[in-house]
VOGU-3710 file (C-alpha; in Angstrom, 3 decimals, decimal comma):
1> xxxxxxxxxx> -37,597/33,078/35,496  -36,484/32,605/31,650  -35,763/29,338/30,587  -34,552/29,676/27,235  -30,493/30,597/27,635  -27,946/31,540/25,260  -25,281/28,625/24,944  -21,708/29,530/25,565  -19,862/29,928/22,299  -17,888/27,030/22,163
11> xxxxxxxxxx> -20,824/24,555/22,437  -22,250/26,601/19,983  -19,640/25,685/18,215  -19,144/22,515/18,666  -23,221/22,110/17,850  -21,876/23,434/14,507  -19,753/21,462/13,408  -21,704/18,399/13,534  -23,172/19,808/10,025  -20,313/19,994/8,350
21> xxxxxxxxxx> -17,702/17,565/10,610  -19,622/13,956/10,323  -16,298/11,657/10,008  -12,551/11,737/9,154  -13,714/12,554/5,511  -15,908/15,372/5,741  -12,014/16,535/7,325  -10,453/15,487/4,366  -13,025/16,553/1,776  -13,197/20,285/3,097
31> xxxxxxxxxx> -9,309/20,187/3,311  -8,632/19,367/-0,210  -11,390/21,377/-1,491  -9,370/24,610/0,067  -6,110/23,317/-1,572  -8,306/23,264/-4,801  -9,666/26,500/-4,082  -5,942/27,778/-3,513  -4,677/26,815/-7,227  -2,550/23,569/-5,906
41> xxxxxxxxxx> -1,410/22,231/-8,627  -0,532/19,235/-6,014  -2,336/17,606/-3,050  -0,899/14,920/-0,625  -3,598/13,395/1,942  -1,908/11,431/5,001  -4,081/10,085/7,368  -3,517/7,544/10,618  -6,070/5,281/11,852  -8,697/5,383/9,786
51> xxxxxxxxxx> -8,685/9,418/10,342  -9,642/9,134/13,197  -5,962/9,842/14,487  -4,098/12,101/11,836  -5,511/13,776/8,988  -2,696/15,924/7,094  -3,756/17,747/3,585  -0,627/19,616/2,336  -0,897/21,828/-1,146  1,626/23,600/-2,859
61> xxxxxxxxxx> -1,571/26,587/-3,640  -1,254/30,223/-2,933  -0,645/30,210/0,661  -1,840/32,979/3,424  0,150/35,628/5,763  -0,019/35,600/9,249  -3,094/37,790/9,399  -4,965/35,534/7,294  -3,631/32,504/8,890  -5,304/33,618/12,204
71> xxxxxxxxxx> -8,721/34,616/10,461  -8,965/31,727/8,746  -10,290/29,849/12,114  -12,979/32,567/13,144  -16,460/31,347/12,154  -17,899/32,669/8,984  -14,412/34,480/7,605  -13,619/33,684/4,180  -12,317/35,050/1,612  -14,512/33,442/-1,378
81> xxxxxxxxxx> -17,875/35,629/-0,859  -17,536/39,277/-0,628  -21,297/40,193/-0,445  -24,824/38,769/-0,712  -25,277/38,386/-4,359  -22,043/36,362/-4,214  -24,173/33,819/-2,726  -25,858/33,151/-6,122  -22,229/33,246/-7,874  -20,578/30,769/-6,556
91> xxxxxxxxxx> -17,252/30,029/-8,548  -15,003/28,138/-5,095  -15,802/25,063/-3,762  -15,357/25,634/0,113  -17,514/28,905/0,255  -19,215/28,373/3,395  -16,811/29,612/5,955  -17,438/26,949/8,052  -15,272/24,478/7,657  -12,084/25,352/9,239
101> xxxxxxxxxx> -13,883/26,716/12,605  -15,860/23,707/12,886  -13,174/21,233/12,570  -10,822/23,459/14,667  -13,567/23,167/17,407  -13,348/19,465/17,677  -10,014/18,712/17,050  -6,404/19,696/17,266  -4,876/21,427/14,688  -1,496/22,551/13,288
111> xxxxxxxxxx> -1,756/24,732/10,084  1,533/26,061/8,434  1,526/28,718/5,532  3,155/31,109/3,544  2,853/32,696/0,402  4,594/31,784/-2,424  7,429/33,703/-2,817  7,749/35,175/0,502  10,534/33,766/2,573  7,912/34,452/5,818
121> xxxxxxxxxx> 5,507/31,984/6,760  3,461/31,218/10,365  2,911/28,437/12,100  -0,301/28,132/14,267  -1,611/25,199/17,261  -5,610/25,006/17,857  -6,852/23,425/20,149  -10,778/23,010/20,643  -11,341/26,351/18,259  -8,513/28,255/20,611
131> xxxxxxxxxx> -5,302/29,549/19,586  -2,300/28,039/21,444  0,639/28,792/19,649  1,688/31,318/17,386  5,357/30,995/15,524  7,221/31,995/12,603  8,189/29,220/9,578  9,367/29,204/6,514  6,876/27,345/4,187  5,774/27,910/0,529
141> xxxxxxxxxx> 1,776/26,436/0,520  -0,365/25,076/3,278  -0,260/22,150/5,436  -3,225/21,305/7,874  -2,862/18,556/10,379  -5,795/17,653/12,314  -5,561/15,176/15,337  -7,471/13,303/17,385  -11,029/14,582/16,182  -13,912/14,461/18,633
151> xxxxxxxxxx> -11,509/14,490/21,304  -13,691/16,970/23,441  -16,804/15,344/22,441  -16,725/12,135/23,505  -20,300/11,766/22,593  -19,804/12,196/18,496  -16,233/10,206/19,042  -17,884/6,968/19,975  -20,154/6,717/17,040  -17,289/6,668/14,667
161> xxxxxxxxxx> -16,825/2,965/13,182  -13,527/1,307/12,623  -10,394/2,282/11,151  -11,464/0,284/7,944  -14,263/1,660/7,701  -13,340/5,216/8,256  -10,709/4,802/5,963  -13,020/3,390/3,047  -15,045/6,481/3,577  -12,145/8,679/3,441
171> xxxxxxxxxx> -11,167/6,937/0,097  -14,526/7,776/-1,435  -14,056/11,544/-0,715  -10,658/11,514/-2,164  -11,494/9,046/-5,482  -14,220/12,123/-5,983  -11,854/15,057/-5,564  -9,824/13,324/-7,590  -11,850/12,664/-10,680  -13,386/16,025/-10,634
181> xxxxxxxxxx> -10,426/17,727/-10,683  -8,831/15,757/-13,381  -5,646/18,930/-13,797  -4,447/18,177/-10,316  -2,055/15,281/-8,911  -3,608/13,806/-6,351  -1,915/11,367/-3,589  -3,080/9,549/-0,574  -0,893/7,658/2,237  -2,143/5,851/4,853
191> xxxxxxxxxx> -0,147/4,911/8,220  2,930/5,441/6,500  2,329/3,891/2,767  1,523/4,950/-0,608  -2,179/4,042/-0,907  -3,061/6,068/-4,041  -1,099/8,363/-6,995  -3,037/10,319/-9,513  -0,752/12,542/-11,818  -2,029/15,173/-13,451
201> xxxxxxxxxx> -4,811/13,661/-15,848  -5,272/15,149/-19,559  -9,013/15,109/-18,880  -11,650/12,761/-17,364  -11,172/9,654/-19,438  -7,413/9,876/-18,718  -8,164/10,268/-14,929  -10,820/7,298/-14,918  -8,218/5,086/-16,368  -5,752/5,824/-13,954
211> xxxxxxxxxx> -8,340/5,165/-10,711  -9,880/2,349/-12,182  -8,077/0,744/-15,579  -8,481/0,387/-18,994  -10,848/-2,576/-18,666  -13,200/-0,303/-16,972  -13,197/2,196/-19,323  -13,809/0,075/-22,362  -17,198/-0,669/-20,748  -18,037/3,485/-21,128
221> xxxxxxxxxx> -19,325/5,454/-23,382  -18,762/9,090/-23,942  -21,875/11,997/-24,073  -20,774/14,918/-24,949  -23,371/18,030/-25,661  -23,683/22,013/-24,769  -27,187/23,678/-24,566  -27,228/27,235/-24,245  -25,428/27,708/-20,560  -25,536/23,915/-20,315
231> xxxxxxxxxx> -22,264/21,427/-21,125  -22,421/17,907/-20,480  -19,470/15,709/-20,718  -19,874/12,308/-19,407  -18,998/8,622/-19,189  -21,752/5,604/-19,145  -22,337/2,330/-19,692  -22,548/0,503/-22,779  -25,562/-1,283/-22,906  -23,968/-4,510/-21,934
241> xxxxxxxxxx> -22,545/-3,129/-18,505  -23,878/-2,902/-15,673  -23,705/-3,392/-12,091  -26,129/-4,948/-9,397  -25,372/-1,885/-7,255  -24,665/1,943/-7,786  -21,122/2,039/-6,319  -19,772/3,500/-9,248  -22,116/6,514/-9,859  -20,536/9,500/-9,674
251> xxxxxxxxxx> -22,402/12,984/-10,386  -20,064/16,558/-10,276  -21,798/20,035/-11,267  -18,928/22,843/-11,648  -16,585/20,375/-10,499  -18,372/19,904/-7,716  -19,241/15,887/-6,319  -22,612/15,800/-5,405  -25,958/13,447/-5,408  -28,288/14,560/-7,336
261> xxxxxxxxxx> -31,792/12,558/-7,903  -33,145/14,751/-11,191  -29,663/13,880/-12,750  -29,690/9,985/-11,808  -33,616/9,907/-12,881  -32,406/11,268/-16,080  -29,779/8,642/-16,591  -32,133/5,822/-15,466  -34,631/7,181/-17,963  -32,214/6,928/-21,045
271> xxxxxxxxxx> -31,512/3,136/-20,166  -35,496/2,464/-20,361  -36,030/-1,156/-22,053  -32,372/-1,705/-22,008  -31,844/-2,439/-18,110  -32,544/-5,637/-16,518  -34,106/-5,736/-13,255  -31,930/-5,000/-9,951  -29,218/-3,688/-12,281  -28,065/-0,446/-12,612
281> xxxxxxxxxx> -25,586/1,638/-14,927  -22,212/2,922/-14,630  -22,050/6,851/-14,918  -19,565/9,820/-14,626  -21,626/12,853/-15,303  -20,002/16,009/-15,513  -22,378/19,329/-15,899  -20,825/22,976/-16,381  -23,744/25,480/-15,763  -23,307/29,332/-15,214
291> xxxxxxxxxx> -23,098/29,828/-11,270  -26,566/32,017/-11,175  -28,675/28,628/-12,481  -27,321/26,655/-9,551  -28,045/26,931/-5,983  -24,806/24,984/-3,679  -25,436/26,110/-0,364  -28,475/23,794/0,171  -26,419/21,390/2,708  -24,048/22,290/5,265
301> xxxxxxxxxx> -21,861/19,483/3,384  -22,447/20,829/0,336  -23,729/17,376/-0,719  -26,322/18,262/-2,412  -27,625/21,120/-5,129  -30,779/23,276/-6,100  -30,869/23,350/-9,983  -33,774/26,854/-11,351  -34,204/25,017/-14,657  -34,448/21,220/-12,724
311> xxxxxxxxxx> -37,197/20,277/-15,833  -34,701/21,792/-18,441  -31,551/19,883/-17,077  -33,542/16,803/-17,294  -34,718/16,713/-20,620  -31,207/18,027/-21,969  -29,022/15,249/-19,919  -31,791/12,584/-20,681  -32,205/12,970/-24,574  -28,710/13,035/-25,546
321> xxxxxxxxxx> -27,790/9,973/-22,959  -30,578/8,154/-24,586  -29,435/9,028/-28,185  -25,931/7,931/-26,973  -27,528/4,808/-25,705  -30,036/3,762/-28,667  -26,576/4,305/-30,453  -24,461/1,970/-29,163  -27,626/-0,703/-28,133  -28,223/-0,610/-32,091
331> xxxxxxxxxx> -24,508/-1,598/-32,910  -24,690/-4,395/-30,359  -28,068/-5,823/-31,417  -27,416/-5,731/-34,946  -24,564/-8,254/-34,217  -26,506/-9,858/-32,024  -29,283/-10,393/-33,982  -26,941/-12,053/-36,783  -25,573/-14,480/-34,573  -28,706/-15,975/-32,917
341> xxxxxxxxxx> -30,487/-15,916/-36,462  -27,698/-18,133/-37,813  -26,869/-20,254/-34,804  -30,740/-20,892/-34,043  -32,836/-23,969/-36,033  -36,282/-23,128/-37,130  -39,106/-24,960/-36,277  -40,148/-28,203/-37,988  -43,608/-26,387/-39,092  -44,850/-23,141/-38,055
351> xxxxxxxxxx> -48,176/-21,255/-39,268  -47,284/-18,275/-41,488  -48,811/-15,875/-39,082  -46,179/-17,190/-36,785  -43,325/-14,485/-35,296  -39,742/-15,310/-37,196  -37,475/-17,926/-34,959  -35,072/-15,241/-34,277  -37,884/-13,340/-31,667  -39,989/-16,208/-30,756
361> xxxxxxxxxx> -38,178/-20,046/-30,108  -40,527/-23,133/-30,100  -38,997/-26,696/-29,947  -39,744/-29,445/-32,105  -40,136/-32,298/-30,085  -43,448/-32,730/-27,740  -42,407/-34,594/-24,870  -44,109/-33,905/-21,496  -42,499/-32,896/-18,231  -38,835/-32,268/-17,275
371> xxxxxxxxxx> -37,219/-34,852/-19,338  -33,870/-35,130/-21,899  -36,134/-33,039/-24,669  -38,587/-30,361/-23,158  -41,277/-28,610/-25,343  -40,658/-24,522/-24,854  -41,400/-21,130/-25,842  -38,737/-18,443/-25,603  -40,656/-14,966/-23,994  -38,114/-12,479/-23,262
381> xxxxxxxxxx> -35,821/-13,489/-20,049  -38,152/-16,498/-19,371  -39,264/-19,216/-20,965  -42,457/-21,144/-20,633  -42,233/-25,224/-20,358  -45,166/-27,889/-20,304  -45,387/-29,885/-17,551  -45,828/-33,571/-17,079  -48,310/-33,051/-14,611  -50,751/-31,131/-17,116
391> xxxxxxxxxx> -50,354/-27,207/-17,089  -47,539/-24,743/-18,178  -44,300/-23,813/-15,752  -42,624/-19,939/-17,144  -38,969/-20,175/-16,058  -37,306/-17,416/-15,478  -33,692/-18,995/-16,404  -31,177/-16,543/-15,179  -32,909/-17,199/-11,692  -32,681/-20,481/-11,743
401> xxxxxxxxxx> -28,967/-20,631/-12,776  -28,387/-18,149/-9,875  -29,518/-20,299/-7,399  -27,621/-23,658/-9,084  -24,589/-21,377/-8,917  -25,236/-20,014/-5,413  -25,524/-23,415/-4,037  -22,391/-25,210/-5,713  -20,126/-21,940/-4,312  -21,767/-22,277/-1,003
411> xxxxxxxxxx> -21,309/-26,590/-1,018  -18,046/-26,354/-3,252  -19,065/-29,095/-5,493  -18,893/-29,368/-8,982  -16,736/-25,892/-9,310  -14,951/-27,581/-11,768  -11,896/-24,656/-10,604  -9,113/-24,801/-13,518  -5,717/-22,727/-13,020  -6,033/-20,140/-16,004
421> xxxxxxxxxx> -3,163/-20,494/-19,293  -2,958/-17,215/-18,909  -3,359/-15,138/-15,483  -5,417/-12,252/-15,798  -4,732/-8,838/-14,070  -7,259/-6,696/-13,157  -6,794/-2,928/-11,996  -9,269/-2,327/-9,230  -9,703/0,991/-7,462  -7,883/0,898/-3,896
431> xxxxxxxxxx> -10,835/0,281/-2,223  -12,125/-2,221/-4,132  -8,538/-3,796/-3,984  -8,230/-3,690/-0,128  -11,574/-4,948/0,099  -10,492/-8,216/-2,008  -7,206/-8,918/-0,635  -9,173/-8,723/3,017  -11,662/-11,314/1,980  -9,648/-13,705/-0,712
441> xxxxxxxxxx> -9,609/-16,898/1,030  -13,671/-16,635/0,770  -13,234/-16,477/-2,749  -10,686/-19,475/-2,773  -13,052/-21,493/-1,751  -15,367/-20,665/-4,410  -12,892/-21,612/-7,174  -11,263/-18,118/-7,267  -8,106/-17,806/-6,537  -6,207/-13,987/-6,708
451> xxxxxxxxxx> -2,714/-12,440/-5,952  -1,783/-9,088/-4,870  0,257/-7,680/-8,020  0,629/-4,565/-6,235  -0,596/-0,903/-6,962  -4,289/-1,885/-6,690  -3,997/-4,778/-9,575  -4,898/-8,148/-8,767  -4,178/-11,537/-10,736  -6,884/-13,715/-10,914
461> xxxxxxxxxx> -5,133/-17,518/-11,443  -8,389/-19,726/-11,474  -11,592/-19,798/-12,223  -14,437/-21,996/-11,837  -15,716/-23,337/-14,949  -19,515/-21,745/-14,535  -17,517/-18,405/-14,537  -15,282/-18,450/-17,839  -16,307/-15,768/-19,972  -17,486/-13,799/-17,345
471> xxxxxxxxxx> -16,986/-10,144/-16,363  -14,407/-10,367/-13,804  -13,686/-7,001/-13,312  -17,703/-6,894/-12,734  -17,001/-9,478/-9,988  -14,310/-8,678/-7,874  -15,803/-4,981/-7,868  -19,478/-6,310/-6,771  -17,893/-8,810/-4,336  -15,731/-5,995/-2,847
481> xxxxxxxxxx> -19,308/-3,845/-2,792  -20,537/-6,827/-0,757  -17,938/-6,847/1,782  -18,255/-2,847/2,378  -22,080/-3,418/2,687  -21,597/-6,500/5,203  -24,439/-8,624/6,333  -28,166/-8,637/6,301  -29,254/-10,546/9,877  -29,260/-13,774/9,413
491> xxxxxxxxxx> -26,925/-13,760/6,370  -23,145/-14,527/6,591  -20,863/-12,271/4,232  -19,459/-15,840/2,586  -23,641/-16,347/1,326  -23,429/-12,595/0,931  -20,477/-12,749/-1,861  -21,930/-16,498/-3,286  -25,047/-14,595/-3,789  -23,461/-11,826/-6,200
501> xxxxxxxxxx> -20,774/-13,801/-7,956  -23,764/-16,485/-9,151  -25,715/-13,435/-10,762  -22,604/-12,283/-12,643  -22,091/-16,300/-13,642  -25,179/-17,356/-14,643  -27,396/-16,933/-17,865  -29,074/-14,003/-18,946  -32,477/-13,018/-20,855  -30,344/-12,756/-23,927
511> xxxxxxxxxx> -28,843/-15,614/-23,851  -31,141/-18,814/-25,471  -30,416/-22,350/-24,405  -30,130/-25,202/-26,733  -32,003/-28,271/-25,920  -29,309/-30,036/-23,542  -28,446/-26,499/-21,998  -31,914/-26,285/-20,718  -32,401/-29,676/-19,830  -29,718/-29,392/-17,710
521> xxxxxxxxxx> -30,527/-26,090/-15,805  -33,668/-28,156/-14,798  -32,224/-31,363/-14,083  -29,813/-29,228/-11,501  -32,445/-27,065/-10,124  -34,427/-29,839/-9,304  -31,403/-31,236/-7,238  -30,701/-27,847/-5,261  -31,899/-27,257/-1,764  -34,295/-24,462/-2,688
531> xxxxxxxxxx> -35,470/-24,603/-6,033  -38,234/-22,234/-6,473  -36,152/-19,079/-5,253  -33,310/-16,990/-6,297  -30,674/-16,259/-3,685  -32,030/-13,009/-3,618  -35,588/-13,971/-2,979  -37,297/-13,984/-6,523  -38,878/-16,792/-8,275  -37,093/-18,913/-10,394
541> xxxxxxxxxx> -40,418/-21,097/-11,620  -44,265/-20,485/-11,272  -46,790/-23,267/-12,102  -49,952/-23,164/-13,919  -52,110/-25,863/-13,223  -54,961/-26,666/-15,839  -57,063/-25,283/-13,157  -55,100/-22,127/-13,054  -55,514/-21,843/-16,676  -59,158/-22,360/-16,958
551> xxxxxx> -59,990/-19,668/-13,839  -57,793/-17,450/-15,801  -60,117/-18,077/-19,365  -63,285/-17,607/-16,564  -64,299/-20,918/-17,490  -64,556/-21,833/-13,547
//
């Protein structure tokens, strides 16, 4: 007797869609993708409950007939590939044929069309991939409502996560849409309220702006190059910002969002020298390449892409990033340069072989241990010290002031919190901005204190002293990164969020302590709980003993 059995067509089905249906936003990235697709020159996303709900994507695009309408929901009918070698041209996004089948099959669904200009329109119900109702309407457009999603498989349904969280997600696939699509207003209400507005954008700096400020975008700078069927046009960071976590790295190839890990290498590669460890830059990449070069239909989410020239791509998106990069780095360290030379003494006597005080700093006085007056050498982002005990300690002095920080936000001493003059706003992206609003009384008690302004723009009102000067755009976007990511075991999210606002507070590699600066980062590390480590687990000190020395000369 034959065990291996055809399934049924709707489990078939259903088995399909779990490629392209993972969550409420696969829904809504497919559905705006056909608006796109359509010519909308407007999209409006409503969704209830996280998605998990109501999804609605309306478009005022081109619309179907009746007989399209019903086609529309049989598996692998579409209208954007005519024959094979369209599969290695494609110019749509939602080319698949997939989509709407798949998310008919494990949902309910209401779709109302008509073509513009035709005072006829249709109405259809779907229930689990079947047609229920079939009715006439007057409607210029499309409108797709999708309910209760997973509803016949309870199995999928129960591994979707709250409505937060579901929402957050959803926000993510609509930020992208948005940005890649930069001639199309874009809006997004959830349970009821206007969440996000995007006009019509003159191009991507214009459409950045509007998702994330003008703050933001000062910390960018543009790329812009064409190679043969290549054109790049992106925005990254100048080579003082950067984040401690890759939430704002966007890639899109023919308008398309995707991940891409020959692009990001290629990025990463142009900031060589320049980054600092555990950091990582900001980047909107956009990449036009003719449809034949590029293959899309790799995923069933069309995440991901297959690029013919992948060693060509590289070395054309690396080299002019990098030129962009040494551009703007040069600029900076020329002024930089300037100001340490003149702010810096020289040392009392120094051998002419010696390197010039602005590179290498030794002090003048020759005290031992960790006393009022320290003897040190300046090497980079450390700094070695001699130690009363007999042997060298190398310092690396942003760790240490991370864990001084981490410790005073987690105790709430010595905060030193002052109400600002002047209140500072900062425009946030709506997920960023929920996320900060949710968890503000956390950041109260670290000396923070923030309003809701409204329309994703908070006002920050006080500040700790340790944090004047600081990036606090950086902050409240990696401290609403934090609360997305949650926990590690053992961690709560308050030591979660200390842990990332003391890295954007404290001291960096280019940053050189006078003598009562650094005496003072000692004299408090000494009195924290856990001296020798970084919240995050690095070393903030390692000692050399004289023995340690000598086994490292061979002489024992």
């Amino acid at each position: 007797m034959a065990t291996i059995k055809v399934l049924p067509e709707g489990l078939r089905s259903r088995i399909s869609a779990g490629e392209v249906v993972e969550r409420p936003a696969s829904v809504v990235k497919e559905l705006i993708e056909n608006s796109i697709d359509s010519g909308a020159a407007d999209i409006r996303v409503e969704v209830s409950h996280g998605g998990k709900r109501v999804i609605r994507v309306s478009d005022d695009g081109c619309g179907m007939d009746r007989d399209d309408a019903l086609l529309c929901f049989e598996r692998h009918a579409t209208s954007k590939l005519l024959d094979e070698e369209g599969l290695f041209d494609i110019r749509t996004l939602g080319f698949r044929g997939e989509a709407l089948p798949s998310i008919a099959s494990v949902s309910r669904v209401r779709l109302v069309t008509g073509i513009k200009g035709s005072s006829a329109g249709v109405s259809l119900e779907v229930e689990g991939g079947e047609v229920k109702d079939i009715r006439e309407s007057s409607f210029a457009g499309t409108s797709i409502t999708v309910s209760d999603i997973f509803f016949n498989t309870p199995a999928r349904k129960k591994f979707l996560k709250t409505d937060s969280t579901e929402l957050f997600h959803i926000m993510d696939s609509f930020t992208k849409e948005a940005i890649s699509n930069c001639g199309i207003s874009f809006s997004l209400f959830t349970d009821g309220r206007e969440a996000m507005l995007f006009p019509k954008a003159s191009g991507p700096r214009e459409r950045i702006m509007q998702v994330f400020g003008p703050e933001f975008l000062d910390g960018l700078i543009g790329v812009r190059a064409g190679q043969g069927h290549m054109v790049l046009n992106a925005l990254i960071s100048k080579g003082t910002n950067f984040r401690k976590n890759r939430s704002h790295q966007f890639v899109f190839v023919n308008s398309r969002p995707v991940k891409d890990q020959t692009v990001s290498a290629a990025l990463y590669k142009a900031y060589e020298g320049i980054l600092p460890g555990g950091s990582h830059p900001v980047f909107f990449l956009f990449l036009e390449l003719d449809p034949g070069k590029v293959d899309f239909n790799v995923h069933p989410a069309k995440r991901e892409v297959r690029f013919e020239e992948k060693e060509l791509i590289y070395r054309f998106i690396y080299s002019h990033a990098r030129d962009a990069v040494k551009g703007e780095r040069n600029e900076y360290t020329g002024k930089f340069t300037e100001i340490t030379s003149a702010s810096v003494p020289a040392p009392r006597s120094c051998p002419s072989s010696a390197p010039s005080p602005g590179n290498v700093l030794v002090s003048e006085n020759a005290s031992l241990s960790y006393r009022p007056v320290v003897p040190f050498i300046y090497l980079g982002d450390t700094f070695v010290a001699v130690s009363g005990t007999g042997g060298l300690t190398v310092i690396d002095h942003h760790a240490a002031h991370e864990r001084i920080l981490y410790e005073k936000f987690l105790q709430q001493v010595d905060l030193d919190s002052c109400q600002l003059l002047f209140p500072v706003q900062i425009k946030l992206s709506h997920k960023e901005y929920r996320l900060i609003l949710e968890n503000k009384d956390i950041l109260s008690d670290f000396g923070i204190e923030v309003d809701d302004f409204g329309h994703d723009v908070l006002t920050v009102r006080a500040l700790p002293s340790a944090l004047n000067g600081a990036d606090l755009r950086g902050i409240l976007s990696d401290a609403a990164e934090g609360a997305r990511e949650g926990v590690r075991p053992g961690k709560s999210l308050k030591e979660s969020l200390a842990a990332r606002i003391a890295c954007h507070g404290s001291v960096r590699g280019r940053e050189i302590l006078n003598q009562e600066e650094l005496s003072r980062l000692l004299d408090d590390l000494e009195k924290t709980e856990h001296p020798d480590q970084c919240p995050h687990g690095r070393p903030t000190r390692i000692f050399f003993s004289l023995d340690d020395l000598g086994k490292l000369f061979k002489r024992k």
